[in-house]
Wavefront OBJ file of the C-alpha trace (Angstrom):
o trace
v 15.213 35.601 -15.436
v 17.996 35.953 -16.787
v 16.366 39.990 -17.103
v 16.959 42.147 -13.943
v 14.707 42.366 -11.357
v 14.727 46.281 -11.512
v 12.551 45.158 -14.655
v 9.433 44.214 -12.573
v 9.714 47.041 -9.984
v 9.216 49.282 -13.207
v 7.280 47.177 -14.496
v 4.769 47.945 -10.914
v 5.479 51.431 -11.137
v 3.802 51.587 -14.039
v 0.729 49.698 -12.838
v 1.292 46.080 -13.788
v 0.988 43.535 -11.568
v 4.975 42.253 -11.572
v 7.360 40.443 -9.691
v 10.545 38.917 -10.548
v 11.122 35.322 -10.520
v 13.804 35.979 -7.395
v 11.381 37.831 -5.312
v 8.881 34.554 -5.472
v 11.882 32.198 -4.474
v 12.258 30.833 -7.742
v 15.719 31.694 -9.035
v 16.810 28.178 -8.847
v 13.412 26.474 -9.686
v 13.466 24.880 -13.185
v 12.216 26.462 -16.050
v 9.170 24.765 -15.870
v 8.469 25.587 -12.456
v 8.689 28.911 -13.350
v 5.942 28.142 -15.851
v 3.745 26.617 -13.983
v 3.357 29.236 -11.308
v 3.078 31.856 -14.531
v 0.626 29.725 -15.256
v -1.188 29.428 -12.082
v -0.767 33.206 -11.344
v -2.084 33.995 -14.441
v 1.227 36.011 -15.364
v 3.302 36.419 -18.443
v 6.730 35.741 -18.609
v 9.323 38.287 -19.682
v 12.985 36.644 -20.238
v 15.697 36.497 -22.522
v 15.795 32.413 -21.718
v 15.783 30.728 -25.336
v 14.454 27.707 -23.264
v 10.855 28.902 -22.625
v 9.823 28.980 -26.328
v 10.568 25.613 -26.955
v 9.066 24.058 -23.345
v 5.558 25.670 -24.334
v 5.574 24.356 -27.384
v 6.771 20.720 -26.059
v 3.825 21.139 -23.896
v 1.444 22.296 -26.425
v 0.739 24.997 -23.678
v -1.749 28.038 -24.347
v -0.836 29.832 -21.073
v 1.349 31.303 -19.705
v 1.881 34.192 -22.239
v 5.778 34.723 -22.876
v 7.610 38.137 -23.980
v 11.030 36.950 -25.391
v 13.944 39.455 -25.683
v 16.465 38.687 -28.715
v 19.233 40.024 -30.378
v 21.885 40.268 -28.081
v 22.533 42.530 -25.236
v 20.293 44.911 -24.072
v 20.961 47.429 -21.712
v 18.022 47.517 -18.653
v 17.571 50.873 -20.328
v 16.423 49.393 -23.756
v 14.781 46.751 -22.499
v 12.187 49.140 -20.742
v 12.300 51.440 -23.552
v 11.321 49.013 -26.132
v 8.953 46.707 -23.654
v 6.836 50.097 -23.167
v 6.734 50.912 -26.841
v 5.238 47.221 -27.286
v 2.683 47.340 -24.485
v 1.285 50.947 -25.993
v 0.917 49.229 -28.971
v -0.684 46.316 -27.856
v -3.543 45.428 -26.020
v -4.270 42.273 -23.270
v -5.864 40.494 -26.036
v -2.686 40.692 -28.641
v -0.608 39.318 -25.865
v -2.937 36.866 -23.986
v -2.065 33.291 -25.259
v 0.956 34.139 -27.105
v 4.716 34.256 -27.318
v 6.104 37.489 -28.392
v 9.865 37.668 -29.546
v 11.393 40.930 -29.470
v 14.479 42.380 -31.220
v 15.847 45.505 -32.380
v 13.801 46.138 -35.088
v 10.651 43.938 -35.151
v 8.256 42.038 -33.076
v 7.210 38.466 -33.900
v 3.429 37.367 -32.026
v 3.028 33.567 -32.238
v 0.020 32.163 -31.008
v -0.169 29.296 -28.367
v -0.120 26.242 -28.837
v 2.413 25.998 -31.211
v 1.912 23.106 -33.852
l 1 2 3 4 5 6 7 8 9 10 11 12 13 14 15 16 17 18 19 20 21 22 23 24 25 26 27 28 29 30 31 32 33 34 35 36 37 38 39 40 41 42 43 44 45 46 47 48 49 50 51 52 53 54 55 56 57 58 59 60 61 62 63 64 65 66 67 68 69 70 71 72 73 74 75 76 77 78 79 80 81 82 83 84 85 86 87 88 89 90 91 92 93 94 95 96 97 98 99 100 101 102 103 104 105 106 107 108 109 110 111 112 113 114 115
């Protein structure tokens, strides 16, 4: 959340293992609910939710992974088109145990925990 949930049914379609944070009965939970299942699931986050960098890194967390849309507003359209541009160019490993903040023009890896 706040990123539609026609994000994860593409997201499926296209072979990942998604689900949107509505589907699992959390769209009121707390952010860090919302972790902690990530977390427990062994998923990776996809928002636009300024709120989830800063929790990990109160937490000193590793997992889960986080994908962090900036800049603005994107159409459902760009998100897709620039979240399977990303995932071509990266593998599991580039992702796994980071937070990766994406805008128009660049993407930013940080590796968990953040100091």
């Amino acid at each position: 959340m706040p990123l539609s949930p026609s994000l994860a049914a593409w997201l499926s379609q296209q072979g990942h293992d998604a689900v949107h944070a509505t589907d699992l009965g959390l769209h009121t939970a707390a952010d860090t609910d919302i972790i902690m299942r990530a977390r427990r699931e062994g998923r990776i986050i996809i928002t636009a939710d300024l709120d989830y960098p800063r929790l990990l890194a109160l937490a000193r967390a590793t997992e889960p992974s986080l994908i962090l849309f900036r800049g603005g507003d994107w159409s459902e359209r760009e998100v897709r088109d620039r979240l399977a541009a990303i995932l071509r160019g990266l593998s599991a490993a580039d992702i796994s145990q980071s937070i990766l903040t994406i805008d128009r023009k660049r993407v930013r890896r940080r590796r968990l925990p953040i100091d």
